[in-house]
N, C-alpha and C positions, 0 to 999 in steps of 0.2 A: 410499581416496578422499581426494583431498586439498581440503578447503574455504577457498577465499581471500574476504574481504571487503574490499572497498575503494571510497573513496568517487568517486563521477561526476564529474565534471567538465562542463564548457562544451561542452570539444571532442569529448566524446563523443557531444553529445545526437543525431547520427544513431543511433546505437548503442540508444539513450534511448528514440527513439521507433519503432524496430525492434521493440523485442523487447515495449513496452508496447503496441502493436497487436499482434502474436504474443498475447501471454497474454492480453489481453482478451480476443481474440477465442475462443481456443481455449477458454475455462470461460465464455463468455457468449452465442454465437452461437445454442446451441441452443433458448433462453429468449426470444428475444428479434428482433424483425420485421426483415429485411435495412434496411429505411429508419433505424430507430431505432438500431441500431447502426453504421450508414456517420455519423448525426447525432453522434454520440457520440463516434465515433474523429475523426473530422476537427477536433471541438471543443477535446475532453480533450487530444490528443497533435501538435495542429498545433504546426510547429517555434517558431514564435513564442510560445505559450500554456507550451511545455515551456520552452523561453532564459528566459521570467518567472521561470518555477519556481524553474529552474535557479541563477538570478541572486539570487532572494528568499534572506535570509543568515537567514531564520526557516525555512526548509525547508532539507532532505539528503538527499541519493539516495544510495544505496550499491549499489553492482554484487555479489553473490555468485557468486562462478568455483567449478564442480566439475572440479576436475583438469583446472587449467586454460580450462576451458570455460563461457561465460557462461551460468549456470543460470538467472538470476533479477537481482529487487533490492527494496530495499525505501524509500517517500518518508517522511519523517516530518517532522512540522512543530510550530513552537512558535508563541507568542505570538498574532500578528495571522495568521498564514498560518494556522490551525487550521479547517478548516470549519464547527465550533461555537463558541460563545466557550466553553469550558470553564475558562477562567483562565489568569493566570502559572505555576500549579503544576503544568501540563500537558503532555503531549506526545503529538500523535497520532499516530498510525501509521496513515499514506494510505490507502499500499499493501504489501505485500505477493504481488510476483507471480513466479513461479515457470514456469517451461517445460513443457509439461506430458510429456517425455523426463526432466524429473528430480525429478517426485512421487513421495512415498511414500521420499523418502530424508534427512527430517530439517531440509532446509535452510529450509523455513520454521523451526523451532527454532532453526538460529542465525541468523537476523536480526528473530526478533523477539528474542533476548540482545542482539542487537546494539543493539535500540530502548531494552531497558531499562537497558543500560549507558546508552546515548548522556540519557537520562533521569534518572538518576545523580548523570551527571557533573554534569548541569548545573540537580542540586538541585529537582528536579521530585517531587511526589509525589504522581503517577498517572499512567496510562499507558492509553490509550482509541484506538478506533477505531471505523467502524460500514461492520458485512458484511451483506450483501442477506440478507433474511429466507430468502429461497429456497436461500441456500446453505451444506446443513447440515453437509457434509465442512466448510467455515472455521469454524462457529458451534461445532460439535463440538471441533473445533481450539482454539477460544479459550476455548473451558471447559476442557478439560483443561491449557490454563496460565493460568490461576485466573481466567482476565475471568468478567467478571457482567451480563448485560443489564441498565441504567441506562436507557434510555430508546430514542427511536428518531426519525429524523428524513428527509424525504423528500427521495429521489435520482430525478434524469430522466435517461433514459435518452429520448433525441430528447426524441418527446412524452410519451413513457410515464411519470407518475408512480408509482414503486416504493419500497418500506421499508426504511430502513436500520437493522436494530437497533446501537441505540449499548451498544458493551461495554468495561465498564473495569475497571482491574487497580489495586490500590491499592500500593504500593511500600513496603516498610518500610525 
C-alpha cells in the first residue's frame, strides 16, 4: 500500500466537497434525522463556506491518497479559525475523515502524524479536537494516541443540539 499526503488546494475544492459529503454522510446518516443532515451538509460543505475555508491561511486541508486513490483528508486549524479559543499554542484538528472502502487500514494514523508534525513545525504545544460523544470507534481512536477528554462543547447538527467531547494531546 502506497500512502501519499498532500495538501488541497482551491482548485480542488469540488474534489473537497465530494468526498466531505461522501464521509459525513456515510458514519453520520444513521444517527441522525434526513432534515438535520441535508441542514448540515448544505451548511458545512456549500462551495462558498469550503473557498472560506479553503482561503483562511489559519486553516489546511490535506488530501491522503491510498495507492493512488483518494482515501480521505484531514482540516486543521490554528489561531482565529479554531472553533474554541484554546490559544496561540494550539492546533485543532477539524477533521479527520476517511472513506469508509478504506477503514481499519491505518490512515487515520498518518494524518493525524501529519497534524502533529504540522503542530511542531509551527511551535504549538498541544494538539486538540472534539468527536461526538456517540462516537466510540473515534474516541477509542484518540485514546489510544494519548488525547485526554478536557472538556466538551455543543455541535448542531440542523436543529439538533449534540456533545462534542473536547480531547487534547499535550506535545512534548
Amino acid at each position: 500500500m502506497t500512502i501519499h499526503i498532500k495538501q488541497c488546494t482551491l482548485e480542488e475544492l469540488g474534489l473537497l466537497q465530494e468526498i466531505s459529503i461522501e464521509t459525513f454522510t456515510e458514519t453520520f446518516k444513521h444517527q441522525n434525522s434526513p432534515e438535520n443532515m441535508r441542514a448540515y451538509l448544505e451548511k458545512a460543505f456549500h462551495p462558498k463556506q469550503l473557498e472560506k475555508e479553503l482561503s483562511n491561511i489559519s486553516s489546511e486541508f490535506y488530501f491522503i491518497y491510498s495507492n493512488e486513490e483518494l482515501a480521505g483528508y484531514l482540516k486543521v486549524n490554528i489561531h482565529d479559525a479554531q472553533t474554541e479559543s484554546m490559544g496561540n499554542d494550539a492546533l485543532e484538528v477539524e477533521r479527520i475523515y476517511i472513506r469508509k472502502n478504506f477503514h481499519k487500514q491505518g490512515l487515520g494514523k498518518y494524518l493525524l502524524k501529519k497534524a502533529i508534525e504540522i503542530a511542531m513545525q509551527r511551535d504549538k504545544k498541544k494538539i486538540w479536537l472534539g468527536v461526538w460523544e456517540q462516537n466510540e470507534n473515534a474516541i477509542t481512536f484518540y485514546q489510544k494516541m494519548d488525547f485526554v477528554k478536557t472538556g466538551a462543547h455543543s455541535f448542531y447538527m440542523g436543529d439538533d443540539e449534540q456533545i462534542d467531547l473536547i480531547m487534547t494531546k499535550v506535545l512534548s
